[in-house]
N, C-alpha and C positions, 0 to 999 in steps of 0.2 A: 421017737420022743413024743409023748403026750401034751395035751395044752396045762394039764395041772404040772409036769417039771416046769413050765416054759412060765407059766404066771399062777405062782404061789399062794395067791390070794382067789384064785376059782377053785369053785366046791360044785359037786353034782348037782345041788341046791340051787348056787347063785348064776348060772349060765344054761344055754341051750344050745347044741351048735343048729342051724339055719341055711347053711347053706355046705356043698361040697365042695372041696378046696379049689382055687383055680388063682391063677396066676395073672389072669386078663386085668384086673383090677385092683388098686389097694384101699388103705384106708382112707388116704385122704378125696381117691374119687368117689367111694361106697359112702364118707360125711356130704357131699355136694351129690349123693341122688345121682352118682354115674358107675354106669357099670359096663362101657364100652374099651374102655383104656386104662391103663395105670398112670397119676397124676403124679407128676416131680419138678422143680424146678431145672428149665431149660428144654424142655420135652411139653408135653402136655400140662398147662397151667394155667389160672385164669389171667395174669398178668406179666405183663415181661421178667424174665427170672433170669439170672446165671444156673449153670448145674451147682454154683458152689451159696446158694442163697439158699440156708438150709435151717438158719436161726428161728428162733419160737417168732419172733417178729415179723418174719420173712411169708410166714404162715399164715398170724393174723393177716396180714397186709392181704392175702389172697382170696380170706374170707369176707373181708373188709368189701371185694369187690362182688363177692355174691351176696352184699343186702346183711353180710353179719357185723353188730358191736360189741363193743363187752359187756360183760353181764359179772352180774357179782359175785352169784352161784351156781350152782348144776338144778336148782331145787325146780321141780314141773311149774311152769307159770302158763296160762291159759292164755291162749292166741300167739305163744313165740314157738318155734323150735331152738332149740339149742344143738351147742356142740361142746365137747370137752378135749381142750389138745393136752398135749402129757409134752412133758420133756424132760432131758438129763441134761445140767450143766444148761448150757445158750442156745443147746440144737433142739428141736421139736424130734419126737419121736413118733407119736401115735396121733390121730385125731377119730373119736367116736362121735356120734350123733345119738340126741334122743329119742325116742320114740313117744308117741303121743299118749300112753300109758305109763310116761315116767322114768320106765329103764333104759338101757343104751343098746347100740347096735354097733358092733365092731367088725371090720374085716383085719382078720391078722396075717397082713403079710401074704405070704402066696398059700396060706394054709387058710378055715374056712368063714364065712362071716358067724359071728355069736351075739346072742342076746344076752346082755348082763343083766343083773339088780342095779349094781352100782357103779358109779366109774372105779373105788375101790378095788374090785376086783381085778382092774389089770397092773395095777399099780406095783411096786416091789419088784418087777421083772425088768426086762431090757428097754420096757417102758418108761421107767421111770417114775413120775408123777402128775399129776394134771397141774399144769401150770398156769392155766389159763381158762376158763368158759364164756361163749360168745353165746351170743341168739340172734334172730333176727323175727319179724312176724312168719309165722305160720303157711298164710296164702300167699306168699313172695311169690311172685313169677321169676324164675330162674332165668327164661327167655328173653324177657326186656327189662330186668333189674327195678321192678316195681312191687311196690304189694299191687295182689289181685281180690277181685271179689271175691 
């Protein structure tokens, strides 16, 4: 199966794939800049989890602890990165990051990371919707939970 069955709204236009498929990591470690492990609640996380803490909430709450708030839209704003989680129903599905030129960067699953245009793009799929956008500033130190110079 291709990634156009799997998310109906990617066109040869709006995506690039970026990387080759692999399993070691997903999306919500490839949104937090890791590409060591695959992140889930009860396993690798930044906060104490259940495996069953799997809400859009559950989500924020993790990014909350890497330096991110809410933000009102996806739109580039100068000095933040952002993220865009998607969900169906109460559960998170997907979470992308932006990139500093605007568009997003997704890892799908155990298949490969892609550049979008839009977070539209994954949307209508198993993804669901974006339900949520966070940021946080730009030079955050990921290390000691601070902005840096």
């Amino acid at each position: 199966m291709n990634l156009f069955d799997l998310f109906p709204n990617l066109t040869s236009e709006n995506h690039e794939i970026t990387s080759e498929k692999t399993y070691k990591y997903n999306c919500i470690a490839w949104a937090a800049h890791q590409t060591d492990r695959w992140w889930q609640p009860g396993g690798c996380w930044p906060i104490a989890a259940s495996r069953d803490d799997l809400g859009i909430g559950d989500v924020v709450l993790a990014f909350n602890s890497l330096g991110y708030c809410e933000s009102p839209n996806g739109e580039l704003e100068d000095g933040f990165e952002k993220i865009a989680i998607y969900g169906s129903g109460l559960m998170y599905t997907h979470v992308a990051r932006q990139l500093p030129d605007g568009r997003w960067t997704s890892k799908l699953g155990q298949l490969e990371d892609i550049t979008h245009a839009t977070t539209y793009a994954l949307e209508g799929s198993d993804y669901g919707e974006v339900v949520q956008f966070m940021k946080r500033p730009a030079h955050f130190d990921r290390d000691n939970g601070a902005e840096s110079a």
